[in-house]
SELUMMAR-607537 format. One line per field, with one value per residue (C-alpha): residue number from 1; residue in one letter; x, z, y. Coordinates in nm, 4 decimals, always signed. Layout:
REM SELUMMAR-607537
num	[NUM	...]
residu	[A	...]
u	[X	...]
w	[Z	...]
v	[Y	...]
END
This chain:
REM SELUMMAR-607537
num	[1	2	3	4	5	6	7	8	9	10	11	12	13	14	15	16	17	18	19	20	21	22	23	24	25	26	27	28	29	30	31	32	33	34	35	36	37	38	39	40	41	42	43	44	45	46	47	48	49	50	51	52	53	54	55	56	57	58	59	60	61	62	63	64	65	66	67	68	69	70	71	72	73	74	75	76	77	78	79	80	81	82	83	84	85	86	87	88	89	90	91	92	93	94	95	96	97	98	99	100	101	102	103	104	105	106	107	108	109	110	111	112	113	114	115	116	117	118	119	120	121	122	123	124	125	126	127	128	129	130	131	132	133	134	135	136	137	138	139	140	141	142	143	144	145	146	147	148	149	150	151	152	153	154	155	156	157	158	159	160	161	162	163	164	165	166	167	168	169	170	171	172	173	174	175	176	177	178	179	180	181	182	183	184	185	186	187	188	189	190	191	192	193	194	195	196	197	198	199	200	201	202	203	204	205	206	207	208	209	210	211	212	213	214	215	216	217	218	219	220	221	222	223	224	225	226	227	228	229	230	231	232	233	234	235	236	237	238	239	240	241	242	243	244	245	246	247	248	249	250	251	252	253	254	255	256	257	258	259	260	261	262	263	264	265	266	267	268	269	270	271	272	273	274	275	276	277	278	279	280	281	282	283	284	285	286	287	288	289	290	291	292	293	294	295	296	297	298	299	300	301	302	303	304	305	306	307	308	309	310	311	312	313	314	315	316	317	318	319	320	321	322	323	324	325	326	327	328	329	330	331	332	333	334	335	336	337	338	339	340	341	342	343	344	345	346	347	348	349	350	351	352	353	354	355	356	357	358	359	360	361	362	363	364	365	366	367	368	369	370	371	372	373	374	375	376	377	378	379	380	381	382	383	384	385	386	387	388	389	390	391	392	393	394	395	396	397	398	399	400	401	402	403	404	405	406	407	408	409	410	411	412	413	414	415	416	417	418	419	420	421	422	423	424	425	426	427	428	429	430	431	432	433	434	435	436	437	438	439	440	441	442	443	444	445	446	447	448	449	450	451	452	453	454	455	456	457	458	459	460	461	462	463	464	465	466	467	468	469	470	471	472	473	474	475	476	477	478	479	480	481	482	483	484	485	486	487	488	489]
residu	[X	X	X	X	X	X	X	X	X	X	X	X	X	X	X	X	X	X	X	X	X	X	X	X	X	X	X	X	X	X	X	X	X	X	X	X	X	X	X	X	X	X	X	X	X	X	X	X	X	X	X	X	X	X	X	X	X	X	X	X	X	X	X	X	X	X	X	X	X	X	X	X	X	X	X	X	X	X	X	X	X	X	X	X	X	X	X	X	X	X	X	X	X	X	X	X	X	X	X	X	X	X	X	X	X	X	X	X	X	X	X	X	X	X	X	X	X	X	X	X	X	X	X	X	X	X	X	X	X	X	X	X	X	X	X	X	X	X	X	X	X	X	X	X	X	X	X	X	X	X	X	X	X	X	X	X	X	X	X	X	X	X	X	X	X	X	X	X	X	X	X	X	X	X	X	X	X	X	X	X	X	X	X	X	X	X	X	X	X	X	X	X	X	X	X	X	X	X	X	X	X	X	X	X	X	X	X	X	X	X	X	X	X	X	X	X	X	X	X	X	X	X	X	X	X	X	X	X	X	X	X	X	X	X	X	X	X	X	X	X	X	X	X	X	X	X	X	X	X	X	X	X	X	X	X	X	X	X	X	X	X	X	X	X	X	X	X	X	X	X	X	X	X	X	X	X	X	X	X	X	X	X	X	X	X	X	X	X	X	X	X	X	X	X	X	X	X	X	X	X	X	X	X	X	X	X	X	X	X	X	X	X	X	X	X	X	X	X	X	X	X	X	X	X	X	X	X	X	X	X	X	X	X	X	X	X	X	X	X	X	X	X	X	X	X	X	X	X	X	X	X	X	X	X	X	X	X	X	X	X	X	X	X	X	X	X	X	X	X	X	X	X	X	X	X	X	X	X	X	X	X	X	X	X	X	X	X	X	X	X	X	X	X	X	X	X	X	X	X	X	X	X	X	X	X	X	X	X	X	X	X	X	X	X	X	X	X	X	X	X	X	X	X	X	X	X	X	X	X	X	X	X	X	X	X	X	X	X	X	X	X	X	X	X	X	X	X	X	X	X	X	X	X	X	X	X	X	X	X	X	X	X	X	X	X	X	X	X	X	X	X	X	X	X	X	X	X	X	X	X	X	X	X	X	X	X	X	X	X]
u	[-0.2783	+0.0016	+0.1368	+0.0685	+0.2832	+0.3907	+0.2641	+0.2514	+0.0859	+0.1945	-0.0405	+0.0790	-0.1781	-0.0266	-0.2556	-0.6410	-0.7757	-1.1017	-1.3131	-1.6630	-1.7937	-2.0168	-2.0606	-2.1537	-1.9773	-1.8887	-1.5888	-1.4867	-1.2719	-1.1519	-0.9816	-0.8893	-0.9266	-0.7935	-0.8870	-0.7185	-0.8330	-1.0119	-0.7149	-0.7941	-0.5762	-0.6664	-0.4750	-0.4858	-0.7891	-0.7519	-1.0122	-1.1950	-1.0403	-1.1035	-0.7309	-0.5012	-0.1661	-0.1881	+0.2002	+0.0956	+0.2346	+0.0364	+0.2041	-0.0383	+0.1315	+0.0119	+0.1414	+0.0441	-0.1914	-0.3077	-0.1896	-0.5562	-0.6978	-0.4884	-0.4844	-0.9059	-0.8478	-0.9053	-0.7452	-1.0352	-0.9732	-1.2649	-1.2347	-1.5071	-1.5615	-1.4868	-1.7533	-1.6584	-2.0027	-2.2115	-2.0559	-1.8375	-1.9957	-1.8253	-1.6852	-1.6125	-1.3964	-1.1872	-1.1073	-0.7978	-0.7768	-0.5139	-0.4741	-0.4952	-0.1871	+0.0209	-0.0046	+0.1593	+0.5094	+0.6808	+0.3935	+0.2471	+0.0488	+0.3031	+0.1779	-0.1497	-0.4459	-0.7720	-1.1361	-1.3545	-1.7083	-2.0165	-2.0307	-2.3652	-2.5095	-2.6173	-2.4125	-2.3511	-2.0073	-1.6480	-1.6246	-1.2685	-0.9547	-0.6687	-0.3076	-0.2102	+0.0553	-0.0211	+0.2442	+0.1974	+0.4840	+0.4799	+0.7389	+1.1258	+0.9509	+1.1553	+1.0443	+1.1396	+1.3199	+1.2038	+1.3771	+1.3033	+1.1754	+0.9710	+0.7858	+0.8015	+0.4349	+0.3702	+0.6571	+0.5541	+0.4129	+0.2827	-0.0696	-0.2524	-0.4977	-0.2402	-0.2198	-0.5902	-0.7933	-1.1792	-1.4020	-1.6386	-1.9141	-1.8917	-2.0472	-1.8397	-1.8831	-1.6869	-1.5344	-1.3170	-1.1252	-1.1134	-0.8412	-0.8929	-0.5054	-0.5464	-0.2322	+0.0524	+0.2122	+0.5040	+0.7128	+1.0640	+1.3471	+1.4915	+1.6921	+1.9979	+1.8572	+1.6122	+1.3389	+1.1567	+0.9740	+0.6311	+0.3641	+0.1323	+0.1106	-0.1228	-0.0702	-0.4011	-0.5767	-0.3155	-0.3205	+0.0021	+0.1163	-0.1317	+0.0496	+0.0052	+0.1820	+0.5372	+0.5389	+0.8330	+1.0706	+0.7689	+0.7246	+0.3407	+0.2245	-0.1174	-0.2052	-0.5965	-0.5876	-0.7898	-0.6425	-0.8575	-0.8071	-1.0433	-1.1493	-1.2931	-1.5105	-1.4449	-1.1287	-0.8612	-0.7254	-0.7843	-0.4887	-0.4688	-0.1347	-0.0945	+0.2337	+0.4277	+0.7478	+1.0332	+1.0807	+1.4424	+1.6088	+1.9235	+1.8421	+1.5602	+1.2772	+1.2792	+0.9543	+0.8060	+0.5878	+0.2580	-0.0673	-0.2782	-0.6224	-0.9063	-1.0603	-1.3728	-1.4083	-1.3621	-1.6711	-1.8622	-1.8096	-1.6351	-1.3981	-1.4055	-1.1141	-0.9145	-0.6263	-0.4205	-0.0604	+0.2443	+0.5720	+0.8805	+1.2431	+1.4079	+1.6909	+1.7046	+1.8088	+1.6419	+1.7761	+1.7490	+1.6041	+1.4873	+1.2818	+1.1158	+1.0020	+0.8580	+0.6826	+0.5633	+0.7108	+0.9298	+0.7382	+0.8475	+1.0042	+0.9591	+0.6268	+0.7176	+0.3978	-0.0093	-0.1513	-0.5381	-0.6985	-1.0337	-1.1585	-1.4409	-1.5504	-1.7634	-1.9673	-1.7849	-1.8594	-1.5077	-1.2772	-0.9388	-0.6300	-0.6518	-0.5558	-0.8034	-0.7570	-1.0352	-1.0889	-0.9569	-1.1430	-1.1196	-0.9672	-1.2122	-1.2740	-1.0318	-1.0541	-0.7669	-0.6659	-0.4642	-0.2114	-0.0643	+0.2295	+0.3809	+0.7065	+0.7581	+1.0091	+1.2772	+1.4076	+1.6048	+1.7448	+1.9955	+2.3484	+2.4602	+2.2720	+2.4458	+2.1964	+1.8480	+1.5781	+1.2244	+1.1486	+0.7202	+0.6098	+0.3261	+0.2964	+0.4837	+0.5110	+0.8452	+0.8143	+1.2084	+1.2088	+1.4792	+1.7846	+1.8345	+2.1399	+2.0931	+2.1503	+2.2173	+1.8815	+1.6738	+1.5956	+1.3602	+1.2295	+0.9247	+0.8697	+0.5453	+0.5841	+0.4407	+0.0651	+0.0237	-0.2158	-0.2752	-0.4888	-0.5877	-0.9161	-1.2171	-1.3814	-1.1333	-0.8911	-0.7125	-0.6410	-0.4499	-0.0748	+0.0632	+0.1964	+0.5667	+0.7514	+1.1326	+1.4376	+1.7636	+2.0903	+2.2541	+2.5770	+2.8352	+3.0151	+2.8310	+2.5132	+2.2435	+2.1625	+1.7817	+1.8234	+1.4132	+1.0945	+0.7428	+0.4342	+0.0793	-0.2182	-0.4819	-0.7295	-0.4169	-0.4032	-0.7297	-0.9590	-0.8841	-0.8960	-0.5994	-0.3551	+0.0382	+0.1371	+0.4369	+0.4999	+0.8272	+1.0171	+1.0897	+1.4631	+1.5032	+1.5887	+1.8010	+1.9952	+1.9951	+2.0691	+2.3922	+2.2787	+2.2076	+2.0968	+1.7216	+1.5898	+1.4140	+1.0377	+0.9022	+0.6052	+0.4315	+0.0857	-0.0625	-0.4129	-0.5491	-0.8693	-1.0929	-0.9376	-1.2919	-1.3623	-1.0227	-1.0728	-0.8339	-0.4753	-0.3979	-0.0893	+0.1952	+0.1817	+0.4613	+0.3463	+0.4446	+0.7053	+0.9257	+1.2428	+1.2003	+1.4447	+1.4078	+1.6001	+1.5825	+1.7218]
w	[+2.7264	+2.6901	+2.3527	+2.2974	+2.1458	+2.2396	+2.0560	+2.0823	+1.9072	+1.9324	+1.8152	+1.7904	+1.7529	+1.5928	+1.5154	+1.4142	+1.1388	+1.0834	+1.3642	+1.3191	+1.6517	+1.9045	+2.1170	+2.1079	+1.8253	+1.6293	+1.8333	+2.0753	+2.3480	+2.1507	+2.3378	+2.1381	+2.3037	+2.1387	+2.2689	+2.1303	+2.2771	+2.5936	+2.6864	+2.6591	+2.6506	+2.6021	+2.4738	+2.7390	+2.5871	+2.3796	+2.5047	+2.2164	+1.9271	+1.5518	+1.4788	+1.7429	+1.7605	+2.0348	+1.9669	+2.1487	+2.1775	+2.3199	+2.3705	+2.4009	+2.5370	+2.4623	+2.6103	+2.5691	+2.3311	+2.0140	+1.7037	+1.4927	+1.8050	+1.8541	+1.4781	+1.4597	+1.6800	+1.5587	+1.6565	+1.7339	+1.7295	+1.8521	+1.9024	+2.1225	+2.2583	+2.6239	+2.9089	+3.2503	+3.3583	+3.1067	+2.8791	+2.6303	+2.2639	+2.0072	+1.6935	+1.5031	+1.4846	+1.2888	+1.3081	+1.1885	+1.1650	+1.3473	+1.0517	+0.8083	+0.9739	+1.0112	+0.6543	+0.5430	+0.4525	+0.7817	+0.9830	+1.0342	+0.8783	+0.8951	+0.9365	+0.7595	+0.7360	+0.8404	+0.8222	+1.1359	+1.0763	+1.3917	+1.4325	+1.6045	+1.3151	+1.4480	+1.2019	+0.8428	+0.6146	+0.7525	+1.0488	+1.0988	+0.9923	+1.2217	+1.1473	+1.3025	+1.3146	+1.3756	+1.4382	+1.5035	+1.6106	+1.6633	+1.7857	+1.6755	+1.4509	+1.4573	+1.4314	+1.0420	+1.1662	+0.9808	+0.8631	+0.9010	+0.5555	+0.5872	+0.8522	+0.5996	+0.4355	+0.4851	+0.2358	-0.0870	-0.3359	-0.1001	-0.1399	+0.1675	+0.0010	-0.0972	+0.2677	+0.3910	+0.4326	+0.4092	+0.5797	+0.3106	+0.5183	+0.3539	+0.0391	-0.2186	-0.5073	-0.8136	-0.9951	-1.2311	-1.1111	-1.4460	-1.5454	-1.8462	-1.9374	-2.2292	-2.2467	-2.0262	-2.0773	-1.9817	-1.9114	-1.7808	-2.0406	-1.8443	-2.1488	-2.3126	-2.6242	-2.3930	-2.4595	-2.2806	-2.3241	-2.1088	-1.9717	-1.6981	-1.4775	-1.1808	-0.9279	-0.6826	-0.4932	-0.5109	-0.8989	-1.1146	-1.2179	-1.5102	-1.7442	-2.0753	-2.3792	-2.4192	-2.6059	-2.7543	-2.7222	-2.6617	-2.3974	-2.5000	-2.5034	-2.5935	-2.4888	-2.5221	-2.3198	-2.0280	-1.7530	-1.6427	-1.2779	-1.0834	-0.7246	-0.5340	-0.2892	+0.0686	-0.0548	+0.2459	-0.0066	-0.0431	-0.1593	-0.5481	-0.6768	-1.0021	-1.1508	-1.4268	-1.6102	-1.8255	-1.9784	-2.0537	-2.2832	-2.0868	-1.7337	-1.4652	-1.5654	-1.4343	-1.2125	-1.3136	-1.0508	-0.8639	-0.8386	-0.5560	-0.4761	-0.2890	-0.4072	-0.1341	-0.3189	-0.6434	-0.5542	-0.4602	-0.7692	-1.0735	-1.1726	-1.5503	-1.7924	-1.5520	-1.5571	-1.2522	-1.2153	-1.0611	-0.8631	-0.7913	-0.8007	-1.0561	-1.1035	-1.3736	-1.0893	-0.9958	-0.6779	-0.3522	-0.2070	-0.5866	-0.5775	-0.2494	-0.4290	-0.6956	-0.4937	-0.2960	+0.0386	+0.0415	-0.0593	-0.4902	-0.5031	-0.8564	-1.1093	-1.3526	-1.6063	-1.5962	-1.7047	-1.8172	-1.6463	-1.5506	-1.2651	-1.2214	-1.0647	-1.2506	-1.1901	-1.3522	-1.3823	-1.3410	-1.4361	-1.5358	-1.5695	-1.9254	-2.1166	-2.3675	-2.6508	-2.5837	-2.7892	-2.7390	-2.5458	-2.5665	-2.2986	-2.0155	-2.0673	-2.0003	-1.8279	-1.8150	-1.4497	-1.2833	-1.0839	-0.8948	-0.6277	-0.4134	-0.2371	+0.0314	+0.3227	+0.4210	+0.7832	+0.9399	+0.5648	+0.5821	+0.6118	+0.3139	+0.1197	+0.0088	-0.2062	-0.2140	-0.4303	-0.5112	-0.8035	-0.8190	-1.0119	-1.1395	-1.3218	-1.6289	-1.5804	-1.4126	-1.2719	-1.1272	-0.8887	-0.8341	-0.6027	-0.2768	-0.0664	+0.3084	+0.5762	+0.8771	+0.8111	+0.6955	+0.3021	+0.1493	-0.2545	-0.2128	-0.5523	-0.7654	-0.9842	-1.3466	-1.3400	-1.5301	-1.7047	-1.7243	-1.8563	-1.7007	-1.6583	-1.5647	-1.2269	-1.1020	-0.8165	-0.8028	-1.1558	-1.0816	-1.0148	-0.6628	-0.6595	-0.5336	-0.4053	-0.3765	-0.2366	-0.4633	-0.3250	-0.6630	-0.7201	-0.9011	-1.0579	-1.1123	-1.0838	-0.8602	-0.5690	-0.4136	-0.0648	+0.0633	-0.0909	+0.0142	-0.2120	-0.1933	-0.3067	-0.5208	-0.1724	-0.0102	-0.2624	-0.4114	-0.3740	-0.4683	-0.0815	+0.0614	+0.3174	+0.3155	+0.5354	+0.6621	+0.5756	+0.6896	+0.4064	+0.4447	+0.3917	+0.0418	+0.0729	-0.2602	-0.1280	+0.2131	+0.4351	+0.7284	+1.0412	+1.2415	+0.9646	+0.8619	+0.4704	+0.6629	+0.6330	+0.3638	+0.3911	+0.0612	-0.0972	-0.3160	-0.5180	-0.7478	-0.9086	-1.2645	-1.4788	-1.5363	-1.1961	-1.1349	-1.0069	-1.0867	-0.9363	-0.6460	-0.6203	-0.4418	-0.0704	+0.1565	+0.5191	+0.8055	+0.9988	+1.3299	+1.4854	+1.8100	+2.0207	+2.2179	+2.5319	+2.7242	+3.1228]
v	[-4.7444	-4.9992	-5.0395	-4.6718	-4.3621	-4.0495	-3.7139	-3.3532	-3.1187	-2.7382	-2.4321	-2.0574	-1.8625	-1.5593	-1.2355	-1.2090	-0.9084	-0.7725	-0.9222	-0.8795	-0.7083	-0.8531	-0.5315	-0.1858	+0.0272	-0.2910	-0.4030	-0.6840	-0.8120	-1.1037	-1.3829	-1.6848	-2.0532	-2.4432	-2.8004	-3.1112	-3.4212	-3.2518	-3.0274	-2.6697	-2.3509	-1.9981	-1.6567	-1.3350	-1.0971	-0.7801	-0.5156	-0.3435	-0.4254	-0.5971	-0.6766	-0.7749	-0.9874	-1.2800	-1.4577	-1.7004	-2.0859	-2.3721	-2.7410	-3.0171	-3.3792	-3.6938	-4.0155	-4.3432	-4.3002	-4.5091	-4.3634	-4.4157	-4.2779	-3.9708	-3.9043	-3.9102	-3.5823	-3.1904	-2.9394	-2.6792	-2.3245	-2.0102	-1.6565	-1.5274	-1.2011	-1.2122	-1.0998	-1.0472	-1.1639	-1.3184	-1.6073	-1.5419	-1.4900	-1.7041	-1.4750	-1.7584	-2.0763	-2.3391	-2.7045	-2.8401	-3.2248	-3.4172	-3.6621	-3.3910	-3.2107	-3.4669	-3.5464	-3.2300	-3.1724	-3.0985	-3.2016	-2.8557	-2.5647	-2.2439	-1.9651	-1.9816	-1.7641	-1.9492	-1.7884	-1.7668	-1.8763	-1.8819	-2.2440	-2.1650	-2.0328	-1.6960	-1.5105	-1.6469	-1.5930	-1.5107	-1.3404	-1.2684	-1.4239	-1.5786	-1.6130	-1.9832	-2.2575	-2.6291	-2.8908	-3.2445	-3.4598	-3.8000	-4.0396	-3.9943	-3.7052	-3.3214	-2.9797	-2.8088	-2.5279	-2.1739	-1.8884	-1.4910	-1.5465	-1.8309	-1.5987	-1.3095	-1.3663	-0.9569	-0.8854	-0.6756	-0.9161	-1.1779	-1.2450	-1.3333	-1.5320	-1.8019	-1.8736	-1.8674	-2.1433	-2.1292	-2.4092	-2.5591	-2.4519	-2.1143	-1.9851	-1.8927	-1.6163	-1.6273	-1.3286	-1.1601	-0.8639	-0.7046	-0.3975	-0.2203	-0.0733	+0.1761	+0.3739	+0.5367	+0.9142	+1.0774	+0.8035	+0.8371	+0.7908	+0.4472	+0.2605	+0.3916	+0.5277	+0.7788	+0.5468	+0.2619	-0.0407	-0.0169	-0.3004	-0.3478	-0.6469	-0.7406	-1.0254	-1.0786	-1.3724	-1.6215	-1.6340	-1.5870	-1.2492	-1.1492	-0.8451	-0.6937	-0.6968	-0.5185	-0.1951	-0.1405	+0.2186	+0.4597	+0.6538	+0.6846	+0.3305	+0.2257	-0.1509	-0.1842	-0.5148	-0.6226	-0.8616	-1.0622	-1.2313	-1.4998	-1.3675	-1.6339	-1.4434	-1.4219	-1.3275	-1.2099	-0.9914	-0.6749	-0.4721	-0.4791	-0.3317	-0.2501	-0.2381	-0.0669	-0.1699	-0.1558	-0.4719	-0.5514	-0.8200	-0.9184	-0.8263	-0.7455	-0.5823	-0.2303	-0.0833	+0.2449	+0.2861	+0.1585	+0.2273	+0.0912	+0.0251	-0.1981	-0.4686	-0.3682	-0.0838	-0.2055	-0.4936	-0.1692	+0.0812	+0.0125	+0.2987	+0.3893	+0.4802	+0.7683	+0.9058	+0.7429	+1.0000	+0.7584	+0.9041	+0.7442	+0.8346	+1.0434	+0.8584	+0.5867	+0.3251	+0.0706	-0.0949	+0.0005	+0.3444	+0.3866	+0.0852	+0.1331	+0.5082	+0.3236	+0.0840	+0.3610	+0.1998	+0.5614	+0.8449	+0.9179	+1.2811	+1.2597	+1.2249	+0.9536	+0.9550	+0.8759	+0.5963	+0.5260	+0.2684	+0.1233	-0.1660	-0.3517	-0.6923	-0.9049	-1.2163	-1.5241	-1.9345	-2.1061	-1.8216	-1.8718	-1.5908	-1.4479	-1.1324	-1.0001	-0.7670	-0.4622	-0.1457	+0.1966	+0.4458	+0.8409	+1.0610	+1.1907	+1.5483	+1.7595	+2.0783	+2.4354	+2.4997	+2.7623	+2.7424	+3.0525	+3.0409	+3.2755	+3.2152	+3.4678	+3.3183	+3.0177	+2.9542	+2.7206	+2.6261	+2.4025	+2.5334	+2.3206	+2.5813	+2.9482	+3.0526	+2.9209	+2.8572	+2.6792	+2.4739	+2.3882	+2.0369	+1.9724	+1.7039	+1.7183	+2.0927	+2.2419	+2.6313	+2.7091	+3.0398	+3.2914	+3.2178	+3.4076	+3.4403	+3.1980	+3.4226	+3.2072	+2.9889	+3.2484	+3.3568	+3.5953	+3.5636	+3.7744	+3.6176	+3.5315	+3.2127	+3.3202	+3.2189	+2.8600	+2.6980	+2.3315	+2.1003	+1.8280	+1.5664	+1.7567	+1.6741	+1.4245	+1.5059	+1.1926	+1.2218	+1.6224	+1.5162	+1.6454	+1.9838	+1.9098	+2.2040	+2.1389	+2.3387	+2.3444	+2.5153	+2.6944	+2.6076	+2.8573	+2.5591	+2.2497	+2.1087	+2.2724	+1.9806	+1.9249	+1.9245	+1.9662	+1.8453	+1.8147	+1.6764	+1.8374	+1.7017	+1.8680	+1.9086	+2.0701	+2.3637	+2.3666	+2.7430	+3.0690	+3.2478	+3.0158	+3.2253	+3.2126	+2.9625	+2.7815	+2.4166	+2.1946	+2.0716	+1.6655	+1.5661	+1.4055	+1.0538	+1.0974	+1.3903	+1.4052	+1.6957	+1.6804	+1.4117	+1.7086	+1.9748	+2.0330	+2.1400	+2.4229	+2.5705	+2.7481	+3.0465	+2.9786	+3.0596	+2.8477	+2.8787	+2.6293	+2.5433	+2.5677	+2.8848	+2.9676	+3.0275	+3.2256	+3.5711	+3.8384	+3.7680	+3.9879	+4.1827	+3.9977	+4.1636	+3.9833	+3.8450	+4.0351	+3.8467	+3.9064	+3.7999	+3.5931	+3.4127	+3.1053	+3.0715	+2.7174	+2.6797]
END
């Protein structure tokens, strides 16, 4: 058309999550097609999958063309399920407008999030989401170039539902993700004075980071405060983090730890004032490996307190972000348990290590073991930790702290070092009939072992459960156990 422009419109169709199937056992073979202006491109297909990643980047050119014209366009984006014979069944799709697009800083959507609905109206609400970029570039127009961080919207902290976008075709719900935070124990010592300055904060579904008031130099806090935080349901997020801190004056707050759950399962069954234990590092740093403990990215070595907390969801009209001042609430019964532990053997210990021994964590509760001399890998305690009893919420295995059994190499001048770890949970231990059995110790991220040295393996018994259902303890009797030797051509 004479007088016309030139335009091109690119589309990267990036990854897809939580396809709703179309075939047998709830999955598909999702391929992912886009027209603009009669030109049509399509991804390759994923067999049998909800969640795949596509990376891939369509050009669409335009020449000659009448700028209202081009501009009264869409973009039109479906996911079907592919068939080798029959048609393909749509899964859902999305329309982006030409105009629209073009409008936005940059010219383009980055990166965003878009929900898949069945245009045909077989199937109603989201079915699937899609992870896209749209740019439209007209004449003399350039690309914004982007950074590894611009593409970094999977970083800790980043909600996902600050990037999706929801067609208004779909019906939305309204809620309040509501967190009841009573009180914290057994907090680490993390200022100066051995004290610390605790409070709770939540950031989900796009809104701003929602937090309790600062309690100040306790390491028992009690807050009584609910945040409350609008959900606009179908939400893309999911992951809820909760989030305890030190609050400081003069410089960064410092994280305590995290505590993570679903907001799926939250919608399903509100949880009621329990007792949620939190691990981390044991060091009073902040930065670094430390940080990634308490965030739980790195598995915490160390427990670093409980805190008492309840979740619900809860039908709202217009909510807005808002902390509420609630009433205190008693502890959930309590219960005595027994732990009993029996170390018997070490091998392949590291070398580092001279003389040997176990320390068993529990909580707040610290049981150290006798140290035996490292013969070439191998060490025998043939030692019975003193039975202990512990109290702690009745009926509620995710409220029992892991039982964390570490190796420590003793040190005739100087401070014993940790040099092995490894966490149980309460399922792991739990029963009064367990067998000795071997378990590799993982190298501790704090105090790590030579490049190529191991902690080693420890043969260990451990029984756990109600002290009123604790039969009487059984003499120690040691494992048999036999030299062997591995030869390799």
């Amino acid at each position: 058309m004479a007088g016309g422009q030139d335009f091109q419109v690119q589309v990267h169709i990036v990854e897809a999550r939580d396809l709703k199937g179309r075939e047998s056992g709830g999955v598909s073979d999702p391929v992912c097609t886009v027209t603009v202006h009669g030109k049509k491109e399509h991804t390759a297909v994923h067999k049998r999958t909800m969640n795949c990643v596509f990376d891939h980047l369509m050009f669409f050119q335009y020449t000659e063309m009448d700028e209202a014209e081009f501009l009264a366009g869409t973009v039109n984006i479906a996911v079907y399920d592919a068939n080798a014979i029959r048609r393909n069944v749509l899964i859902g799709a999305f329309t982006f407008g030409l105009e629209d697009t073009y409008r936005q800083e940059g010219h383009e959507f980055y990166r965003r999030w878009v929900a898949l609905t069945d245009t045909t109206g077989a199937f109603e609400g989201v079915q699937g989401y899609l992870k896209v970029s749209v740019v439209v570039l007209g004449p003399n127009d350039r690309q914004v170039p982007h950074t590894e961080e611009d593409d970094s919207d999977e970083a800790e902290g980043v909600d996902l539902q600050k990037l999706v976008l929801t067609p208004p075709s779909i019906k939305t719900e309204e809620y309040y993700l509501v967190i009841g935070a009573y009180r914290a124990e057994d907090l680490p010592k993390l200022d100066q004075l051995g004290s610390c300055d605790p409070f709770v904060s939540c950031e989900f579904a796009g809104n701003p980071v929602c937090k309790t008031k600062v309690m100040k130099k306790t390491l028992t806090p009690t807050w009584n405060q609910e945040l409350r935080i609008p959900v606009i349901v179908p939400t893309m997020s999911d992951r809820i983090v909760v989030k305890l801190w030190d609050w400081d004056q003069q410089t960064e707050n410092d994280l305590i730890s995290c505590i993570k759950f679903r907001w799926s399962e939250v919608l399903e069954k509100p949880t009621g004032p329990t007792w949620y234990p939190m691990y981390g590092t044991d060091s009073t740093d902040s930065d670094g490996i430390h940080r990634k403990m308490n965030e739980g990215i790195v598995e915490g070595t160390a427990y670093r307190g409980r805190v008492l907390l309840s979740l619900k969801a809860e039908r709202a009209e217009a909510p807005v972000l808002q902390v509420k001042d609630i009433g205190g609430v008693s502890n959930p019964p309590i219960d005595s348990y027994t732990l009993r532990l029996d170390v018997y053997h070490g091998s392949e210990v590291s070398k580092m290590s001279d003389r040997t021994y176990v320390v068993a964590r529990m909580g707040p509760n610290v049981f150290k073991g006798k140290a035996e001399k490292n013969q070439r890998g191998l060490v025998s305690w043939h030692y019975a930790f003193d039975e202990a009893k512990m109290s702690f919420p009745q009926n509620a295995p995710s409220s029992i702290p892991d039982l964390m059994l570490q190796f420590y190499d003793k040190e005739r001048l100087g401070k014993d070092e940790r040099f092995g770890y490894v966490r149980l949970s309460t399922s792991e231990i739990t029963g009064w009939d367990n067998e000795p059995r071997w378990i590799n110790m993982n190298v501790d991220p704090l105090h790590p072992v030579g490049k190529e040295d191991v902690p080693g393996s420890l043969l260990f018994r451990a029984n756990f459960g109600p002290s009123s259902t604790a039969p009487p303890r059984k003499p120690l009797q040691v494992p048999q156990t036999g030299s062997y030797e591995l030869r390799a051509h």
